[in-house]
ZATORVO-130688 format. One record per residue (C-alpha): residue in three letters; x, y, z. Coordinates in steps of 0.1 Angstrom, whole numbers, padded with zeros to 4 digits, always signed. Layout:
REM residues N
alaXYZ;...
END
This chain:
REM residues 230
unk+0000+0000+0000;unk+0010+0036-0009;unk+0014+0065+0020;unk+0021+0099+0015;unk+0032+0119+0042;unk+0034+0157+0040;unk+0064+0179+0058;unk+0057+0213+0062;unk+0088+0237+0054;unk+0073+0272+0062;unk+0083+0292+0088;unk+0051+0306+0109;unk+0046+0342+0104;unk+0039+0363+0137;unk+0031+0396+0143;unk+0066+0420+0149;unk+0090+0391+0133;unk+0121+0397+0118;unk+0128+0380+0086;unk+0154+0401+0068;unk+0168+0432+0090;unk+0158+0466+0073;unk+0124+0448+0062;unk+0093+0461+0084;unk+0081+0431+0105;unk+0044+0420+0101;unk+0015+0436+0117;unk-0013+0413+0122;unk-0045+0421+0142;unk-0079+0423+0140;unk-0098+0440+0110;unk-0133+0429+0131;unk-0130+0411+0165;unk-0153+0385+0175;unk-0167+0408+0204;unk-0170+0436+0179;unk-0187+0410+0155;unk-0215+0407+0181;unk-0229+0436+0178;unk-0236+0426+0135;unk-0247+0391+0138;unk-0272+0372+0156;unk-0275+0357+0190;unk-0244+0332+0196;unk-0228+0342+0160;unk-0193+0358+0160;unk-0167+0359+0132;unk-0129+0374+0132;unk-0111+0392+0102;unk-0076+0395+0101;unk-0060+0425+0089;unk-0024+0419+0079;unk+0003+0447+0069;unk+0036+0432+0058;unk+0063+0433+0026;unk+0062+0407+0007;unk+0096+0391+0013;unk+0084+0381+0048;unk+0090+0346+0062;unk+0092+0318+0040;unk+0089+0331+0006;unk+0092+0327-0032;unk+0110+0345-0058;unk+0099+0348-0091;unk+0114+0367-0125;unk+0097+0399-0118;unk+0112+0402-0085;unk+0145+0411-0102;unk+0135+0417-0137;unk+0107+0449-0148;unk+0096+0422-0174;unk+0100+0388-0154;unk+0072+0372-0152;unk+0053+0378-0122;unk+0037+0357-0094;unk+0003+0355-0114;unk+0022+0347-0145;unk+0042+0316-0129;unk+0025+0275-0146;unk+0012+0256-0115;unk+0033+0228-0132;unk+0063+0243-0123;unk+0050+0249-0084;unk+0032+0220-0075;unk+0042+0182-0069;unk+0077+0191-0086;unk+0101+0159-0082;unk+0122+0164-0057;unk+0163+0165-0049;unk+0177+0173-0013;unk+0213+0182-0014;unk+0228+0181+0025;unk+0250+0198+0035;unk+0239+0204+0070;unk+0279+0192+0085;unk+0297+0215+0064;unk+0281+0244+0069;unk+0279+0242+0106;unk+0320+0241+0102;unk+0327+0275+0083;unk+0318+0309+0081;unk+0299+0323+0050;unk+0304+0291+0036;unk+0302+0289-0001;unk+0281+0264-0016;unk+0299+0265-0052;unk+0288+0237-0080;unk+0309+0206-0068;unk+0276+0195-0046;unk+0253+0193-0075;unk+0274+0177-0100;unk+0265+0144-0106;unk+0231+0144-0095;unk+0198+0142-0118;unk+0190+0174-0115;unk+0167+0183-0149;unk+0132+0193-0140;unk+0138+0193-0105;unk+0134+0210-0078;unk+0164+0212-0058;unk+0167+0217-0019;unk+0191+0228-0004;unk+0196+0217+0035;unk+0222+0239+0054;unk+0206+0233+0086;unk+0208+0274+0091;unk+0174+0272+0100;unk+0182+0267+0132;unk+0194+0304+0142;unk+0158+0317+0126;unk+0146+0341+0147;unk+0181+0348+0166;unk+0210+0378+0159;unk+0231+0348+0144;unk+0208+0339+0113;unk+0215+0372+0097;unk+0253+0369+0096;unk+0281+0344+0085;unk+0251+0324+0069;unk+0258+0297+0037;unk+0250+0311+0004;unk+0249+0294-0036;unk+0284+0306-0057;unk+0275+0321-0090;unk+0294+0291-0102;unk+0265+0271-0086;unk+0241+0294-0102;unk+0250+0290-0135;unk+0252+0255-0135;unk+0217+0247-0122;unk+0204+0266-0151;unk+0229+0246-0174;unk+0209+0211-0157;unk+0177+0229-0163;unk+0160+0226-0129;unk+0126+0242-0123;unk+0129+0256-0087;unk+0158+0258-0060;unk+0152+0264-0022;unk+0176+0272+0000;unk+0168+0273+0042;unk+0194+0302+0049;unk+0192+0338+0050;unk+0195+0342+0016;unk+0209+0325-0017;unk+0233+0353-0026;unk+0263+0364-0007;unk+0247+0399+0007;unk+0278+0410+0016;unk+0283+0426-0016;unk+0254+0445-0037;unk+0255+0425-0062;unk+0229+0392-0063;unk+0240+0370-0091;unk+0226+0337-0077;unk+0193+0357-0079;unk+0202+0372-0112;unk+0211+0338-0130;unk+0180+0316-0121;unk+0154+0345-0122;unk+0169+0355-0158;unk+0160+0316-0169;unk+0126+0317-0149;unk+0138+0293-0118;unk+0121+0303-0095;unk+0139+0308-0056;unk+0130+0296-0020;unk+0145+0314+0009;unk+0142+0312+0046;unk+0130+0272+0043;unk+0128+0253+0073;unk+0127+0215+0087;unk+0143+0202+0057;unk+0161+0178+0080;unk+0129+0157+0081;unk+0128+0147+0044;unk+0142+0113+0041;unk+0173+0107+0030;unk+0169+0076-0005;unk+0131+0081-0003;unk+0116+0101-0035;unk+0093+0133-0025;unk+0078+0157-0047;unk+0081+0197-0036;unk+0050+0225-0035;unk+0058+0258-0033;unk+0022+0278-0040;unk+0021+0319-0036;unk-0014+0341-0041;unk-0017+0349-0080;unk-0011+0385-0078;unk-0006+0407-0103;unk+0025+0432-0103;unk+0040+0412-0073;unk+0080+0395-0079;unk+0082+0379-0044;unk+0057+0364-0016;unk+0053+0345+0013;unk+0041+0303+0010;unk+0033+0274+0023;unk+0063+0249+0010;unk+0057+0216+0021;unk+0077+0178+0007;unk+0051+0150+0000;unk+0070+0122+0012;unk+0062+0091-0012;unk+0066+0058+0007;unk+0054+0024+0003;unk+0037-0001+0033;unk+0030-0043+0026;
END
């Protein structure tokens, strides 16, 4: 028998985080409480709306051409097929990043894996200073080198659980420049990508809002762990 099992790779969005430093945290609150909401319906009926002020790049998000490109396509633009259910590599690399400093994650870990029509994960276990002073600095990062060879193996998506894909030390972002410019979409800020199984296939969803005019927003990413039971 056939099980799927779903991991969830989002980080939860609260009101006043932090998820890049010079980006206004969320505000979240109440558009219409439930004891305001008395007072419109009936006897025993009550209802909340949220009201939610943030950017875009906030949490776990997704990067898509327009972010980087005035004629990328945008978020509304982006084919489900390319989103949803997309086959799935993890590349680990949890033990040498926890080693080095700003370590750079060049194209020697992706050679030799099947990487065409993929979407590729990248696990650098940075997730674990989310939320802290620490996650901000020294974090691992792709090399351009990297960059340009996952467009070369013609992936469909790469996700990365750091602070960001590019080395932000400088002003330039080529990582984000390469794979944008051939429509690969980006993943930053993923989390719990230490509990996809290593050998076991998964497929990868990573599904923003369809706006219009919009480069970059916040997800749900989740792994669909594919596993079989006698």
């Amino acid at each position: 028998m056939s099980k799927e099992k779903f991991i969830d790779l989002s980080h939860t969005i609260e009101n006043g985080m932090i998820t890049y430093k010079g980006l206004p945290a969320p505000i979240i609150c109440d558009y219409l409480s439930r004891e305001d909401s008395k007072k419109v319906y009936a006897e025993g009926t009550e209802f909340q709306i949220a009201k939610i002020e943030m950017v875009s790049n906030t949490g776990t998000y997704i990067d898509v051409p327009f972010h980087r490109y005035a004629h990328g396509k945008d978020l509304s633009e982006m084919v489900l097929e390319n989103l949803v259910d997309v086959e799935g590599v993890l590349v680990q690399l949890e033990e040498k990043c926890q080693n080095h400093s700003n370590f750079p994650i060049g194209k020697e870990f992706f050679e030799g894996l099947e990487l065409e029509g993929k979407a590729v994960l990248v696990h650098t276990g940075w997730d674990r200073n989310w939320n802290t002073e620490k996650y901000y600095e020294n974090y691992p990062f792709l090399t351009e080198e990297a960059a340009l060879f996952l467009v070369e193996e013609n992936i469909k998506l790469v996700g990365i659980d750091s602070h960001n894909i590019d080395d932000t030390r400088k002003n330039t972002r080529p990582v984000h420049s390469h794979l944008l410019h051939a429509e690969i979409p980006i993943v930053e800020h993923m989390t719990q990508l230490k509990e996809i199984p290593i050998g076991i296939p998964f497929t990868f969803t990573a599904l923003p809002p369809k706006f219009k005019g919009v480069g970059t927003f916040a997800i749900r990413a989740m792994a669909k762990i594919h596993s079989s039971a006698s």
